[in-house]
PQR file of N, CA, C, O and H, with PARSE charges and radii, in Angstrom:
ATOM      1  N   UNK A   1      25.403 -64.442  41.942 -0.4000 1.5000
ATOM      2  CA  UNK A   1      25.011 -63.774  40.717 -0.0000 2.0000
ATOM      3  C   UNK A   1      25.124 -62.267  40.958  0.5500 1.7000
ATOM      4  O   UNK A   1      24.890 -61.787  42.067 -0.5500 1.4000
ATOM      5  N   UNK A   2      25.582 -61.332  39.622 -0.4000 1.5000
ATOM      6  CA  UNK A   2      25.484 -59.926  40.183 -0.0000 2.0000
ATOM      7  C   UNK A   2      24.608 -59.110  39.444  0.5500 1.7000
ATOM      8  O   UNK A   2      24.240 -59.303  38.285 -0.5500 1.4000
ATOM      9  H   UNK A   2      25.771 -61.723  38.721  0.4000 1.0000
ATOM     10  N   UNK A   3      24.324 -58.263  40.129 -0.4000 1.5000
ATOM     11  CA  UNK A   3      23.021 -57.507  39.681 -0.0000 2.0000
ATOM     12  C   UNK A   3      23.539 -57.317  38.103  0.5500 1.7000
ATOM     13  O   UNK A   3      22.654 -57.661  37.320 -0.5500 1.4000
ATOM     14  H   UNK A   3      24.623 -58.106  41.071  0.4000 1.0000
ATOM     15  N   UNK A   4      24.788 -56.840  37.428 -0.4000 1.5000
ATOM     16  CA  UNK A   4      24.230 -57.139  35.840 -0.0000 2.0000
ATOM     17  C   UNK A   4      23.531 -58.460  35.432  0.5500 1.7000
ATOM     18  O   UNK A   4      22.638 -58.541  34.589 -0.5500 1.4000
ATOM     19  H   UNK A   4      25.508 -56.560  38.064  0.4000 1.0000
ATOM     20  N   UNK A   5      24.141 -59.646  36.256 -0.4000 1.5000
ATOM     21  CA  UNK A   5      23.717 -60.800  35.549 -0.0000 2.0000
ATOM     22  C   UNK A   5      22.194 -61.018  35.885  0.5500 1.7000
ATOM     23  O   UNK A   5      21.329 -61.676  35.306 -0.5500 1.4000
ATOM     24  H   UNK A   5      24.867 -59.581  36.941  0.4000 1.0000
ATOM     25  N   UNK A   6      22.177 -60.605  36.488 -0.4000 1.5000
ATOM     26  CA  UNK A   6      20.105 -60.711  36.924 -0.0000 2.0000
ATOM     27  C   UNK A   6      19.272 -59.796  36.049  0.5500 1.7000
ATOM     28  O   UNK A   6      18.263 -60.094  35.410 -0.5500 1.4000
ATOM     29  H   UNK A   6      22.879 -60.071  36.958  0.4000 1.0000
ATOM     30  N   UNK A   7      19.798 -58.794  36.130 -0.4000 1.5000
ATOM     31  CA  UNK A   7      19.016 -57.526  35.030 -0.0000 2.0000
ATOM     32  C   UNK A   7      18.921 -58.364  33.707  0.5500 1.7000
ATOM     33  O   UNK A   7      17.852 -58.655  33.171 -0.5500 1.4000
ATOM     34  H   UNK A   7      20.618 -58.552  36.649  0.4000 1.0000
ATOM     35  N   UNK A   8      20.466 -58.804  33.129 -0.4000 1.5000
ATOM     36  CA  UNK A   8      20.615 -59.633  31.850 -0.0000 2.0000
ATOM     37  C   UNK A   8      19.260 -60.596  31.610  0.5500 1.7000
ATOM     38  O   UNK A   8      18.513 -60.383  30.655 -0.5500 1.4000
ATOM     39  H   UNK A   8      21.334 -58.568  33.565  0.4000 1.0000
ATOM     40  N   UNK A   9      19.030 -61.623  32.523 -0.4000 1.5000
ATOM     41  CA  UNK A   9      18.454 -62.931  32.987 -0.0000 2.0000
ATOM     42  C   UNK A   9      17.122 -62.821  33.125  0.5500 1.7000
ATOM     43  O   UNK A   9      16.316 -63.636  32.678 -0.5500 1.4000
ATOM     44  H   UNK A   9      19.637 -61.797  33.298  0.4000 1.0000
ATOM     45  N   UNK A  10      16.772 -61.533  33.919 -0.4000 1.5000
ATOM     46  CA  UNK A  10      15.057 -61.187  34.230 -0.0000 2.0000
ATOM     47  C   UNK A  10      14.909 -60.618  32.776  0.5500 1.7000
ATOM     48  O   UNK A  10      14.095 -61.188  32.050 -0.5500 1.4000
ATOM     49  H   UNK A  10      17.427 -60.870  34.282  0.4000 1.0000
ATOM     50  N   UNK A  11      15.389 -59.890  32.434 -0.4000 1.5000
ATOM     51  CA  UNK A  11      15.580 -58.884  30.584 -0.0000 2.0000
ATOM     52  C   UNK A  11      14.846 -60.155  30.108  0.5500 1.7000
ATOM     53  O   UNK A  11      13.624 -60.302  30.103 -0.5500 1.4000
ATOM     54  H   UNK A  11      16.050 -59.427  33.024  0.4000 1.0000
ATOM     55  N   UNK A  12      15.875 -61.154  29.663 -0.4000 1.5000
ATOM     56  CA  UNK A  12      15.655 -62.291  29.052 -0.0000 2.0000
ATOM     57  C   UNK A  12      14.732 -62.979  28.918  0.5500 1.7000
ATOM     58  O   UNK A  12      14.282 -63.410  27.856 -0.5500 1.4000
ATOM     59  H   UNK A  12      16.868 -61.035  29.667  0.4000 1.0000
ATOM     60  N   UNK A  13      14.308 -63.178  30.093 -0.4000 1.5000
ATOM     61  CA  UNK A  13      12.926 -63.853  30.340 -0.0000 2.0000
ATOM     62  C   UNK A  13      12.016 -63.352  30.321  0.5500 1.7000
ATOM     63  O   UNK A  13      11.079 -64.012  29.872 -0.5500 1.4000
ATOM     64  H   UNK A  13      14.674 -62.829  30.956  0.4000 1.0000
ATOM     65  N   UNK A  14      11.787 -62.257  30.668 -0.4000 1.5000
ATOM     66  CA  UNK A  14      10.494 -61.603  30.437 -0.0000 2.0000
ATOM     67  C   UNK A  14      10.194 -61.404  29.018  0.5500 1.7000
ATOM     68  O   UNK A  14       9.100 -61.766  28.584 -0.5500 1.4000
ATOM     69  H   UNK A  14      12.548 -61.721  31.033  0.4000 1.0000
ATOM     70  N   UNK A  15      11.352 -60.684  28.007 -0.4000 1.5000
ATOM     71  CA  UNK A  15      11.088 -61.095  26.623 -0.0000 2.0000
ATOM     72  C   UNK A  15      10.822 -62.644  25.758  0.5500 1.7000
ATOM     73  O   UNK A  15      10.249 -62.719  24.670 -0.5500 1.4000
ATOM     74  H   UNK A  15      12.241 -60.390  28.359  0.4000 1.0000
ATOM     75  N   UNK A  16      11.277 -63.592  26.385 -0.4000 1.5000
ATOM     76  CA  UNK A  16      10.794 -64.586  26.053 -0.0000 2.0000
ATOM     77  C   UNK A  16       9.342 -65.276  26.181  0.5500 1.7000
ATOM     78  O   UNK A  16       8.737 -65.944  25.342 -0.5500 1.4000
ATOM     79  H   UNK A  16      11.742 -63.531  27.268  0.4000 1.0000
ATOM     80  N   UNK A  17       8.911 -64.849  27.701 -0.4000 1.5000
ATOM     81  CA  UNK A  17       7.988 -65.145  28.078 -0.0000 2.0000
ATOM     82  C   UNK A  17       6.701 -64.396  27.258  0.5500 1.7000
ATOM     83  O   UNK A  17       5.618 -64.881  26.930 -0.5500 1.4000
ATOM     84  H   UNK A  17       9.402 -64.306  28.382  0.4000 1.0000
ATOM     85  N   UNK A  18       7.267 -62.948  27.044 -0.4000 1.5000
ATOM     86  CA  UNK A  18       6.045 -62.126  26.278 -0.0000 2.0000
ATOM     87  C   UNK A  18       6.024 -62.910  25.165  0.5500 1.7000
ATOM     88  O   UNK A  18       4.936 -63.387  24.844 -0.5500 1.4000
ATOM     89  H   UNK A  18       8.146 -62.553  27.311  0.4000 1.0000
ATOM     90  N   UNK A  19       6.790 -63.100  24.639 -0.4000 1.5000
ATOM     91  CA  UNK A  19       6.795 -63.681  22.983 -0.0000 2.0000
ATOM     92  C   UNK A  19       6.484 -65.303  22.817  0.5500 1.7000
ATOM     93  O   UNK A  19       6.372 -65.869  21.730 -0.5500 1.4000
ATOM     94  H   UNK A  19       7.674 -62.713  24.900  0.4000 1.0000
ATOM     95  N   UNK A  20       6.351 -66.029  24.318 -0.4000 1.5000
ATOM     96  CA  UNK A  20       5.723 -67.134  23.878 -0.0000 2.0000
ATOM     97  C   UNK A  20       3.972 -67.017  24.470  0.5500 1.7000
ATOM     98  O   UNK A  20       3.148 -67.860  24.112 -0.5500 1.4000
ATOM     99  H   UNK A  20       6.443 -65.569  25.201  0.4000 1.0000
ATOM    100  N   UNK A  21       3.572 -65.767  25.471 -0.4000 1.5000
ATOM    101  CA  UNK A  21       2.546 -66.142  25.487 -0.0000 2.0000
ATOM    102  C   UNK A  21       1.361 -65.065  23.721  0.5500 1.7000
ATOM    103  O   UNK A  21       0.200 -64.859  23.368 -0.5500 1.4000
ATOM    104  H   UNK A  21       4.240 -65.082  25.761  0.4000 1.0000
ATOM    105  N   UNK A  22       2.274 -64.881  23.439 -0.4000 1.5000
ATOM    106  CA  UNK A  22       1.520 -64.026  22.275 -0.0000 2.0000
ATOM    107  C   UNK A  22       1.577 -64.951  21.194  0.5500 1.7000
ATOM    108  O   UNK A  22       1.126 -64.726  20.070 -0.5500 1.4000
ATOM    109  H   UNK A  22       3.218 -65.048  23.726  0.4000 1.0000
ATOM    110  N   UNK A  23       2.162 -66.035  21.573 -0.4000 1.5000
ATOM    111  CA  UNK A  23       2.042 -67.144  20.260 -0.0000 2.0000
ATOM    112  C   UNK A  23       1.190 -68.378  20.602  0.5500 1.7000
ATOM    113  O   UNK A  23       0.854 -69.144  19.699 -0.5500 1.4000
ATOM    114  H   UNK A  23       2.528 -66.218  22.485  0.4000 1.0000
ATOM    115  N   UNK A  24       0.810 -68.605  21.955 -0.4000 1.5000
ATOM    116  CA  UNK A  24       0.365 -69.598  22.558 -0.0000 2.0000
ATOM    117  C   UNK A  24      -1.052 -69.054  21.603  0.5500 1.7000
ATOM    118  O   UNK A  24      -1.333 -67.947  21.145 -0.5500 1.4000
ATOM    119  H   UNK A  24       1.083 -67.983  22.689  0.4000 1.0000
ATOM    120  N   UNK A  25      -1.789 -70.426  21.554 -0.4000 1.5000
ATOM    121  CA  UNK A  25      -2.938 -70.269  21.488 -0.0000 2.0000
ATOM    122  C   UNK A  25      -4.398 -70.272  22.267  0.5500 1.7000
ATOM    123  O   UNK A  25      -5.561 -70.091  21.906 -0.5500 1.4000
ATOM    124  H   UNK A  25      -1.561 -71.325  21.927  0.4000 1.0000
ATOM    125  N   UNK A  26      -3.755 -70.565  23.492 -0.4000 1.5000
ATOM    126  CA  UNK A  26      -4.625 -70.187  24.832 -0.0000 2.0000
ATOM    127  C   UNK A  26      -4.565 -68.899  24.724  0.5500 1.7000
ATOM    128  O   UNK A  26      -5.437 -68.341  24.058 -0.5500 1.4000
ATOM    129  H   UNK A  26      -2.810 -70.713  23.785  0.4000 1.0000
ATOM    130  N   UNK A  27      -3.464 -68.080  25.389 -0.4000 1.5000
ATOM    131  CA  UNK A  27      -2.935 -66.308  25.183 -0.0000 2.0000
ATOM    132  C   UNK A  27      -2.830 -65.898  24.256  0.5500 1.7000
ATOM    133  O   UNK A  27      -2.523 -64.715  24.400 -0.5500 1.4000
ATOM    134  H   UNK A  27      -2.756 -68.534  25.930  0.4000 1.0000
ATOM    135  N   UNK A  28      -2.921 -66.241  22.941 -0.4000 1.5000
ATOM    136  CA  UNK A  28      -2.745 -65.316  21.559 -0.0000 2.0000
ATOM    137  C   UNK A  28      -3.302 -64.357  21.824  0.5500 1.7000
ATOM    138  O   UNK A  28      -4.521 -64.395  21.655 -0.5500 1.4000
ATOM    139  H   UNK A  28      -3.170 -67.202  22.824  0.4000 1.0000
ATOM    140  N   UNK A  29      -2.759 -63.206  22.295 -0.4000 1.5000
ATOM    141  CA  UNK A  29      -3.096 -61.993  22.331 -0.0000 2.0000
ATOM    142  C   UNK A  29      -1.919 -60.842  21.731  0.5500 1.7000
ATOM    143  O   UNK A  29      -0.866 -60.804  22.367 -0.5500 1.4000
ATOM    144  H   UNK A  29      -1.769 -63.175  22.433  0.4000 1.0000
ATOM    145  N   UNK A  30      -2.051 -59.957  20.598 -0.4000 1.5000
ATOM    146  CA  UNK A  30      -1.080 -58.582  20.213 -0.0000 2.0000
ATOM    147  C   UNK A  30      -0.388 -58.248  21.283  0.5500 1.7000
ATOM    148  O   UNK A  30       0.822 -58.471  21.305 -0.5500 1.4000
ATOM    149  H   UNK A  30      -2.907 -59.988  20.082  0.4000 1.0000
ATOM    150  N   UNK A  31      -1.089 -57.605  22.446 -0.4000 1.5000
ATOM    151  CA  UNK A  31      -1.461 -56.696  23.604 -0.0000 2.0000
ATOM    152  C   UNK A  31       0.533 -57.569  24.331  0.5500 1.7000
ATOM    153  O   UNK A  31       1.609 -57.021  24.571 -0.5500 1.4000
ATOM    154  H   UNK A  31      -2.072 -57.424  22.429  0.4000 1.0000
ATOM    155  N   UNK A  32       0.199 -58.642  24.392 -0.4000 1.5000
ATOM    156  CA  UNK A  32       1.658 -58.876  25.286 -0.0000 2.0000
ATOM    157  C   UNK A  32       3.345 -58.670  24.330  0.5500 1.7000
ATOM    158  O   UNK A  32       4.442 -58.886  24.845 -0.5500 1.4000
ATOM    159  H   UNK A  32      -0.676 -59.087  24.198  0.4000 1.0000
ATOM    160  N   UNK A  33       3.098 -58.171  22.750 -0.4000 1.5000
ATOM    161  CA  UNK A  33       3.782 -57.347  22.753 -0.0000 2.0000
ATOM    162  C   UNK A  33       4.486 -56.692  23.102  0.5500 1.7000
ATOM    163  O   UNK A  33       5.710 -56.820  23.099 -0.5500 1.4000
ATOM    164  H   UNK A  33       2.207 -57.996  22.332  0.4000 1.0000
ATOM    165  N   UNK A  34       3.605 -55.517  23.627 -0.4000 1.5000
ATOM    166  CA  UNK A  34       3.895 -54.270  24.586 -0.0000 2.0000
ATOM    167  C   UNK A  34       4.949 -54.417  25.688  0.5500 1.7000
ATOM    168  O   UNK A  34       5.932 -53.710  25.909 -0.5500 1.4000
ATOM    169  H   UNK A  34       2.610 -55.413  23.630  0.4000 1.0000
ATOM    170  N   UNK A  35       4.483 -55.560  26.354 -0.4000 1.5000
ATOM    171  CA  UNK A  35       5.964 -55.954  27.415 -0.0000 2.0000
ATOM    172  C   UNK A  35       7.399 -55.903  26.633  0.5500 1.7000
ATOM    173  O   UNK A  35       8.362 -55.216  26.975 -0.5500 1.4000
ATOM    174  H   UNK A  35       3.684 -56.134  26.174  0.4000 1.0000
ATOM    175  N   UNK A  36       7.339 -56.678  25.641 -0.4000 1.5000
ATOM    176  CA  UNK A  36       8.819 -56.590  25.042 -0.0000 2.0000
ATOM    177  C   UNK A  36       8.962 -55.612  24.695  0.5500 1.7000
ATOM    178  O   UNK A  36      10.131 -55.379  25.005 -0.5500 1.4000
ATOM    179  H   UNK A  36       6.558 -57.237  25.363  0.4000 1.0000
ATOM    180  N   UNK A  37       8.477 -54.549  24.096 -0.4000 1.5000
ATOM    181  CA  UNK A  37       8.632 -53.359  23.883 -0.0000 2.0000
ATOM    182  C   UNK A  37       9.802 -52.506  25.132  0.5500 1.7000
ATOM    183  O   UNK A  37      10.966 -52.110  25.193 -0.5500 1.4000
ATOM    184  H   UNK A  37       7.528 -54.739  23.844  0.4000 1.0000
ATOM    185  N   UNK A  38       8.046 -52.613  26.327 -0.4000 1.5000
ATOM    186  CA  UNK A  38       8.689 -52.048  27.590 -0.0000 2.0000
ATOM    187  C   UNK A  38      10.285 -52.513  28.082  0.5500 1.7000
ATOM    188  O   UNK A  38      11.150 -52.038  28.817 -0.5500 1.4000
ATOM    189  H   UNK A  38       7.101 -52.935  26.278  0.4000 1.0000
ATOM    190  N   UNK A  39      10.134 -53.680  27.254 -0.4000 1.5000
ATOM    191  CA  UNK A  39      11.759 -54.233  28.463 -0.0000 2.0000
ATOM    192  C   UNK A  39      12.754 -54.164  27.266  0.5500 1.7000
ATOM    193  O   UNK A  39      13.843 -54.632  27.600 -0.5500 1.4000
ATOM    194  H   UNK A  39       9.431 -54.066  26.656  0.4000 1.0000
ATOM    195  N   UNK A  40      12.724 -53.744  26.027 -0.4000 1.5000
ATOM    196  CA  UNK A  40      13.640 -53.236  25.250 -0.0000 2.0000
ATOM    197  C   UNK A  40      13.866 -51.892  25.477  0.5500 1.7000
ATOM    198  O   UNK A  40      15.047 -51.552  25.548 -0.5500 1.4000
ATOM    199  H   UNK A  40      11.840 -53.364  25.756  0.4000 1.0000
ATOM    200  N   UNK A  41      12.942 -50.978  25.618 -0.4000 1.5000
ATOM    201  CA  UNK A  41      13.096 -49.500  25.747 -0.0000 2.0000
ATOM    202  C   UNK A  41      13.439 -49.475  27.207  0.5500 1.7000
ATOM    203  O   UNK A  41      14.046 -48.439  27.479 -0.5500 1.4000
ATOM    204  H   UNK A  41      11.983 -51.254  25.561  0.4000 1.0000
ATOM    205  N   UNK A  42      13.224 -50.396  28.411 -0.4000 1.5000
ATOM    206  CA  UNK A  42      14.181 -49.737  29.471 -0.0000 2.0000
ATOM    207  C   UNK A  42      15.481 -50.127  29.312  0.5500 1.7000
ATOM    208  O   UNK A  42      16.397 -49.517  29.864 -0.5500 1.4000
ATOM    209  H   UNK A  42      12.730 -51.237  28.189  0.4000 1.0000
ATOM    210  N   UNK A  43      15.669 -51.158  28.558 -0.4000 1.5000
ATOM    211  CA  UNK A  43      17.206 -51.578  28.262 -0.0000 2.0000
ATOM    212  C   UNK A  43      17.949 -50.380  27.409  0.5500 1.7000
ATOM    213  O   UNK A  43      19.138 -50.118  27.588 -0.5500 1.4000
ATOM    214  H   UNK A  43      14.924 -51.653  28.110  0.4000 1.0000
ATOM    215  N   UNK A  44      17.261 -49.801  26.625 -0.4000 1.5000
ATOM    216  CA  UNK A  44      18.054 -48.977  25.671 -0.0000 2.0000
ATOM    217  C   UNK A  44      17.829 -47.530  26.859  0.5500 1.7000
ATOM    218  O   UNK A  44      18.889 -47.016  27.215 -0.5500 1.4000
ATOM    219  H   UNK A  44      16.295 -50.013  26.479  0.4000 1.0000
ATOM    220  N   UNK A  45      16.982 -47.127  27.233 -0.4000 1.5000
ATOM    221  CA  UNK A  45      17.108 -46.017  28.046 -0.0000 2.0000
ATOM    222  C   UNK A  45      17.952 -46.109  29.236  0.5500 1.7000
ATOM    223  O   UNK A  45      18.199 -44.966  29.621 -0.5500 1.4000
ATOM    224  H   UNK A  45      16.121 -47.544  26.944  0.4000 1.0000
ATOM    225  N   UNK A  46      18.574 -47.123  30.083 -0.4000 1.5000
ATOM    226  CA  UNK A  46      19.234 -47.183  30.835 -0.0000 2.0000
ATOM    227  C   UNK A  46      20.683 -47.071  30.312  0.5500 1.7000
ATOM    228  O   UNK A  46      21.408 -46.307  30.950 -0.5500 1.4000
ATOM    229  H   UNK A  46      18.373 -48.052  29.770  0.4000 1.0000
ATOM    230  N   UNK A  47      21.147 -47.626  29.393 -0.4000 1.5000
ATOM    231  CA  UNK A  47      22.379 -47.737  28.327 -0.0000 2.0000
ATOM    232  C   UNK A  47      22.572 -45.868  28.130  0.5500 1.7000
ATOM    233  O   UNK A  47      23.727 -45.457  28.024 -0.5500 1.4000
ATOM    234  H   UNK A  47      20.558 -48.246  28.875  0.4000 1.0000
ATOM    235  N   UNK A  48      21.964 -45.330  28.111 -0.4000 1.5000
ATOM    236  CA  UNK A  48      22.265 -43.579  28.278 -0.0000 2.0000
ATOM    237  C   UNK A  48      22.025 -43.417  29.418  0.5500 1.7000
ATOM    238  O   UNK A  48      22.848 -42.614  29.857 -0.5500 1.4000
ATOM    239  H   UNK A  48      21.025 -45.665  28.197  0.4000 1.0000
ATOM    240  N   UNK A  49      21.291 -43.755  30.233 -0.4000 1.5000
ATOM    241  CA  UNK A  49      21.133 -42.913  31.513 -0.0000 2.0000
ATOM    242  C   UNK A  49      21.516 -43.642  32.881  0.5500 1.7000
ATOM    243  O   UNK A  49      21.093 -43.330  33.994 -0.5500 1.4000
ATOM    244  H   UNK A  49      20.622 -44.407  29.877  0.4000 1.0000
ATOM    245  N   UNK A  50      22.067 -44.285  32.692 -0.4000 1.5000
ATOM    246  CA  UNK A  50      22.216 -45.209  33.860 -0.0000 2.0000
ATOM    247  C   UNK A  50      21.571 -45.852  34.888  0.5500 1.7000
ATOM    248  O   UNK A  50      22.089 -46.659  35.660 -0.5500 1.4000
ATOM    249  H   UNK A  50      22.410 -44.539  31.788  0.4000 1.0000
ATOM    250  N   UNK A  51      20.066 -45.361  34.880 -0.4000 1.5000
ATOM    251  CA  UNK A  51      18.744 -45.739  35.774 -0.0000 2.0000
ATOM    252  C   UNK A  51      18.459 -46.468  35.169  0.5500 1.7000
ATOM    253  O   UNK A  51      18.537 -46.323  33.949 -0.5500 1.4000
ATOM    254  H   UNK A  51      19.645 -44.705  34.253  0.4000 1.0000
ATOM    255  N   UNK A  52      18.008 -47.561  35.713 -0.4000 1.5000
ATOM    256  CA  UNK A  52      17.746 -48.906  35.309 -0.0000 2.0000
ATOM    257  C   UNK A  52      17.094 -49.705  36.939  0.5500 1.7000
ATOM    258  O   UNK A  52      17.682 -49.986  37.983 -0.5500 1.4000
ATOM    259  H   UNK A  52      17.944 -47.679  36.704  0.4000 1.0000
ATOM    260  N   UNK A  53      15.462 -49.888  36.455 -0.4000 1.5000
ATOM    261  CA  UNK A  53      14.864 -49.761  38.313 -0.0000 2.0000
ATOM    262  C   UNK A  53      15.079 -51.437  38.361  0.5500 1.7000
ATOM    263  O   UNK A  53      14.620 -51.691  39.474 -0.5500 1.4000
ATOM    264  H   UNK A  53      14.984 -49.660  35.607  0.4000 1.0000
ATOM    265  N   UNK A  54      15.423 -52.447  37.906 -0.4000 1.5000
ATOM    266  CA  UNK A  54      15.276 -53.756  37.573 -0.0000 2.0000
ATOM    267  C   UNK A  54      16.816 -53.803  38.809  0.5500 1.7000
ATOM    268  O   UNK A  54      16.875 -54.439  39.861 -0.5500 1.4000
ATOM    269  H   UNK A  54      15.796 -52.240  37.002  0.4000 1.0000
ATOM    270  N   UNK A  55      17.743 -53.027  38.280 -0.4000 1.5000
ATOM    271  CA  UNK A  55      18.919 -52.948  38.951 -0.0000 2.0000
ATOM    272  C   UNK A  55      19.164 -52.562  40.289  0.5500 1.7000
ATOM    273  O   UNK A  55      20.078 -53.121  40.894 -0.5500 1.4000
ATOM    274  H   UNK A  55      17.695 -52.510  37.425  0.4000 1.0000
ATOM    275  N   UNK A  56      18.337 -51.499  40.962 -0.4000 1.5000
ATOM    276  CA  UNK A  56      18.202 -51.024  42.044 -0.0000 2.0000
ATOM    277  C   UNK A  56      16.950 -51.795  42.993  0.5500 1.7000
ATOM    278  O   UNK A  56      16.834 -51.418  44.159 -0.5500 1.4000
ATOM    279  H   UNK A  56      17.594 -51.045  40.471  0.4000 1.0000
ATOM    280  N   UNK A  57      16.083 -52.809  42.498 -0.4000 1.5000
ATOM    281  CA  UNK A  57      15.843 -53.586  42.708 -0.0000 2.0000
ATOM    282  C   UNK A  57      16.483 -54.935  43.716  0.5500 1.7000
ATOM    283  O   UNK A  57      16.540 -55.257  44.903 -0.5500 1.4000
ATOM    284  H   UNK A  57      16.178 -53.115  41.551  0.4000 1.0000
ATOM    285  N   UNK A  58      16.843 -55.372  42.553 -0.4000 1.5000
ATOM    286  CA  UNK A  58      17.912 -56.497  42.439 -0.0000 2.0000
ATOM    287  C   UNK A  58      19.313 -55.935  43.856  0.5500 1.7000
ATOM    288  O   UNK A  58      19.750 -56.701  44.715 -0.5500 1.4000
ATOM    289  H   UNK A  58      16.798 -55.110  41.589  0.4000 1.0000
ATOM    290  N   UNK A  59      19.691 -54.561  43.696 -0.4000 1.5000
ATOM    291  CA  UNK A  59      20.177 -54.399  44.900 -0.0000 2.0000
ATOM    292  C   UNK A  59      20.211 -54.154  46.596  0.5500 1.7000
ATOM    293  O   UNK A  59      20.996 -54.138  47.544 -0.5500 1.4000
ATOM    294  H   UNK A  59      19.336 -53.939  42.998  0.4000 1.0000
ATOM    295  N   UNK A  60      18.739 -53.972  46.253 -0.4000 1.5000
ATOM    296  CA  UNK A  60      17.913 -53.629  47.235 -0.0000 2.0000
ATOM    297  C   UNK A  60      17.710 -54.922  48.031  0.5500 1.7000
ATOM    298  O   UNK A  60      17.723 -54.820  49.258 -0.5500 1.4000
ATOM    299  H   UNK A  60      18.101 -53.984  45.483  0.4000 1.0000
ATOM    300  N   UNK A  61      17.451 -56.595  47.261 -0.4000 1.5000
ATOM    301  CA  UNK A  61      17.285 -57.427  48.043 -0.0000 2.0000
ATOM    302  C   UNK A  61      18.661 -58.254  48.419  0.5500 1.7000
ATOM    303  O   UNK A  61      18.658 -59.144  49.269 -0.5500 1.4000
ATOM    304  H   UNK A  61      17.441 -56.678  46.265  0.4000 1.0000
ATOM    305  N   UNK A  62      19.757 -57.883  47.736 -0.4000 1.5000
ATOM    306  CA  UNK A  62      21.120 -58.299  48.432 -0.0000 2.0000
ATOM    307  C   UNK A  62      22.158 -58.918  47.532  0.5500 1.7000
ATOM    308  O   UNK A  62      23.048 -59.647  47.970 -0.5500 1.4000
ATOM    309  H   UNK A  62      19.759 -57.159  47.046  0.4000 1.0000
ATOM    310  N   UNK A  63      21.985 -58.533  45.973 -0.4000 1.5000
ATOM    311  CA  UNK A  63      22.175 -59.062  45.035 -0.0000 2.0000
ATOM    312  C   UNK A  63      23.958 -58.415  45.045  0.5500 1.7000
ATOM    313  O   UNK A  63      23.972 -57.276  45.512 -0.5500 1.4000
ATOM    314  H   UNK A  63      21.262 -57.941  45.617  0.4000 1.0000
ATOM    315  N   UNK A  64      24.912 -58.756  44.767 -0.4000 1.5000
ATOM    316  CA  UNK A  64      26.052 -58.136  44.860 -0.0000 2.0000
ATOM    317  C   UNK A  64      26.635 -57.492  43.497  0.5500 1.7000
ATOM    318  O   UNK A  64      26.137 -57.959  42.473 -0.5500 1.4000
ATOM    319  H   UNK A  64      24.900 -59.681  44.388  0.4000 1.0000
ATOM    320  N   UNK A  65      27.614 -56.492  43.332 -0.4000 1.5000
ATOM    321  CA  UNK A  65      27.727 -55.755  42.451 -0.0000 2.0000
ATOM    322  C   UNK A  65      28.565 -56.198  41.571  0.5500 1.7000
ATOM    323  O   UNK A  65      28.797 -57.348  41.946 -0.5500 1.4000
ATOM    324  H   UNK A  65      28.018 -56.113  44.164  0.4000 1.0000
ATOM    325  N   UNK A  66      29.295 -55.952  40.426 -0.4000 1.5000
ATOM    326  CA  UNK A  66      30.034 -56.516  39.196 -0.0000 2.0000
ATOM    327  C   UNK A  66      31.489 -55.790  40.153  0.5500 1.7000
ATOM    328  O   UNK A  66      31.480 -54.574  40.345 -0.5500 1.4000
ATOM    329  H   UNK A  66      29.107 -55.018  40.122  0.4000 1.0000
ATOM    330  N   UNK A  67      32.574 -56.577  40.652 -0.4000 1.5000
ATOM    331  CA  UNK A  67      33.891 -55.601  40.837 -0.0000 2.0000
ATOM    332  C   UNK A  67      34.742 -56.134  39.642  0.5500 1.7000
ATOM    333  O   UNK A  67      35.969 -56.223  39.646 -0.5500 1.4000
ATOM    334  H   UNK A  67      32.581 -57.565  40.496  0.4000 1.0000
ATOM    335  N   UNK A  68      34.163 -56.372  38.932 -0.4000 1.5000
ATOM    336  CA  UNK A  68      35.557 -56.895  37.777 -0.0000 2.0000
ATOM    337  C   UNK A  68      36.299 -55.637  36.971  0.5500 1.7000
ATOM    338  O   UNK A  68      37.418 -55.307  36.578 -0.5500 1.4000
ATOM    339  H   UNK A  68      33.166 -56.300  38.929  0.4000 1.0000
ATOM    340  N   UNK A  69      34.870 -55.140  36.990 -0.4000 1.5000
ATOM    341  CA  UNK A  69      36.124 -53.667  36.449 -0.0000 2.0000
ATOM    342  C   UNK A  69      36.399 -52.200  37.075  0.5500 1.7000
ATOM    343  O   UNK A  69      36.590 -51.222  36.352 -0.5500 1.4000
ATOM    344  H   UNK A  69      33.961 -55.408  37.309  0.4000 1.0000
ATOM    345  N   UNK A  70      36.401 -52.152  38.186 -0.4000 1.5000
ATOM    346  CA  UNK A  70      36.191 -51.183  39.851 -0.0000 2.0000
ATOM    347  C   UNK A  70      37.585 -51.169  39.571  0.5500 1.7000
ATOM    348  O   UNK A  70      38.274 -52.189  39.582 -0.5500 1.4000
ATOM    349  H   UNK A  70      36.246 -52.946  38.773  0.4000 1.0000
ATOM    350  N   UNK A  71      38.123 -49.725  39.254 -0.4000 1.5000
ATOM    351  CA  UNK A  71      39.653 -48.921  39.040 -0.0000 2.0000
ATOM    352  C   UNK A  71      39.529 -48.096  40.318  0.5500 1.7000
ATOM    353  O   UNK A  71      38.569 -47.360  40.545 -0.5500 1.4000
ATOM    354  H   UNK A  71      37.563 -48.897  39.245  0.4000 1.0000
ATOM    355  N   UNK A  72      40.673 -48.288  41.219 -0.4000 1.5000
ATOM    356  CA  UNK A  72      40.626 -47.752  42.600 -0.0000 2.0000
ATOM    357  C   UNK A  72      42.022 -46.226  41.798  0.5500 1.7000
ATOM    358  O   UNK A  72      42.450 -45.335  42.532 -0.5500 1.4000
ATOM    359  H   UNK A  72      41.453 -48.886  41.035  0.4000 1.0000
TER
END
């Protein structure tokens, strides 16, 4: 897997996960919201800035890089 596809995948899940425990009725809580928020706004702030800590992460434990589009 390469670190886009993990960033993609953890992205994913964590927004899913916020949005099913804010519907659960054990967790019905507003408050987990806020996570999807957070993991939309680092998605859109990385898309301009290229920092993205989910990514440097993910490389840090041995995750390998996208060469599909690496122009030598």
């Amino acid at each position: 897997m390469t670190i886009t596809n993990a960033v993609s995948a953890m992205a994913g899940a964590f927004i899913m996960g916020s949005l099913l425990l804010n519907n659960a009725n054990m967790f019905a809580e507003v408050n987990w919201l806020w996570l999807t928020f957070f993991v939309g706004f680092n998605l859109l702030q990385s898309a301009f800035t290229g920092f993205c800590p989910a990514a440097k992460f993910f490389k840090a434990v041995g995750f390998k890089d996208s060469d599909c589009c690496v122009k030598d």
